[in-house]
C-alpha positions, 0 to 999 in steps of 0.5 A: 643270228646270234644266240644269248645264253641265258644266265643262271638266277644268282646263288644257283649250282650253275652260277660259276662266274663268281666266287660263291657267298656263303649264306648267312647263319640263323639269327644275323645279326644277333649272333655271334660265335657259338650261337649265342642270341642275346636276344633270346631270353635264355641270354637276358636270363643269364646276365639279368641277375649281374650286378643287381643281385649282391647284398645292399646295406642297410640304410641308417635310421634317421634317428638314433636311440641311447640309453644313458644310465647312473649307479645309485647306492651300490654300483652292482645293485642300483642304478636309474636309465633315462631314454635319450633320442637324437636326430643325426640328421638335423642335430650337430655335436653342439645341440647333442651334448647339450641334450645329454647334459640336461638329460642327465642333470634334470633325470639322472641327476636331480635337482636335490641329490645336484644340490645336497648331495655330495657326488660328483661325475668322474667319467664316462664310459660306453655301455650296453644292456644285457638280455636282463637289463644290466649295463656292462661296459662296450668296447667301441671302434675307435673310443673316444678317451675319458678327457674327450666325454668329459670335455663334451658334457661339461662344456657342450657350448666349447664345441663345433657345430660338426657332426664328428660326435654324431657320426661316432654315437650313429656308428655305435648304434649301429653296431650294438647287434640288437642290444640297446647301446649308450653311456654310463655315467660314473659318480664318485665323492665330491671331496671338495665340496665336503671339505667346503662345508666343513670349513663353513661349518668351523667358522660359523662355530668361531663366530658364534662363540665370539659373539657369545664370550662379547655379549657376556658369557663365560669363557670357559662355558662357551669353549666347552660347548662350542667344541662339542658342536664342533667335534658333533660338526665333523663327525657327521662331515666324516660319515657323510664322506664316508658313506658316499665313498663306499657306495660309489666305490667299485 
């Protein structure tokens, strides 16, 4: 009677009838070489702060907040600023330099120094305010020319409704490192409309005197006074001239 050898329990010493299978290292599937669990949370500490950590910039403000400004009298002495808030995301070039237009018209300007006076605005300029408060000339990235601001507050219904002068104002908000940031605008003499005034005013002297000698008076008197008015006439347009030339001189 045959006898049957009984077999060793697999994975034992005397198990010979088969290469030998390694036991597996701790952590399975987990592992890989050296150990390393990337489910432990050693290994969620090490790579947690990947990406996540570096420095995100700051959003822009929806609203942007200018300050427009215009030198009265002597340029280094006197001057008038006027707030001025956009929104950059509902307004387009258009609808801003129409407001800047009538900000500066109706607050800087005037109503009576527009109508009487005899200034007229030359150019602007970018600017921002020292710690005390006075506007020195900004030199931006990428400044538009004088010609380009000139055009825009002049003729706002001439531009696109685009967003290129938004961007560029938000830009140059932006970048004013804490100090309020805007525009100068810079007056000079209106010799036109001087020159205007003095022509209507000899006319007006011709006229008079021309009706004068008609209606009975001597030549001779009428000449005589009519050419004091006239030399009173263009001394007054003289000084005018050229008090406005001095104070909007730099």
């Amino acid at each position: 009677m045959s006898q049957r050898k009984s077999r060793a329990p697999s994975g034992s010493d005397d198990d010979s009838s088969g290469p030998r299978i390694p036991p597996l290292p701790q952590g399975g599937r987990g592992r890989r070489s050296g150990g390393d669990d990337f489910g432990s949370p050693k290994r969620r500490r090490r790579h947690s702060g990947r990406g996540y950590d570096m420095p995100r910039e700051k959003p822009l403000p929806s609203k942007v907040e200018l300050q427009l400004c215009v030198f009265h009298g002597a340029p280094s002495h006197h001057w008038r600023t006027a707030p001025f808030i956009f929104d950059r995301r509902r307004d387009d070039d258009k609808e801003l330099w129409e407001e800047i237009r009538h900000v500066y018209r109706d607050e800087l300007q005037g109503v009576w120094r527009r109508i009487f006076g005899f200034k007229k605005l030359k150019q602007i300029i970018p600017i921002e305010y020292t710690p005390n408060g006075v506007p020195i000339p900004k030199a931006a990235k990428d400044d538009p020319n004088s010609n380009s601001f000139m055009h825009a507050v002049h003729h706002p219904d001439r531009l696109r409704p685009a967003h290129e002068w938004v961007d560029w104002f938000t830009e140059f908000k932006a970048s004013d490192s804490g100090k309020p940031v805007g525009l100068e605008f810079k007056e000079a003499l209106w010799a036109e409309k001087l020159a205007i005034i003095a022509i209507m005013i000899t006319l007006a002297i011709i006229i008079v005197s021309v009706i004068w000698v008609v209606r009975g008076g001597e030549l001779q008197t009428v000449f005589t006074v009519m050419g004091f008015v006239l030399t009173g006439a263009a001394a007054e347009v003289a000084l005018v001239a050229l008090y406005f030339q001095v104070t909007t001189s730099n």
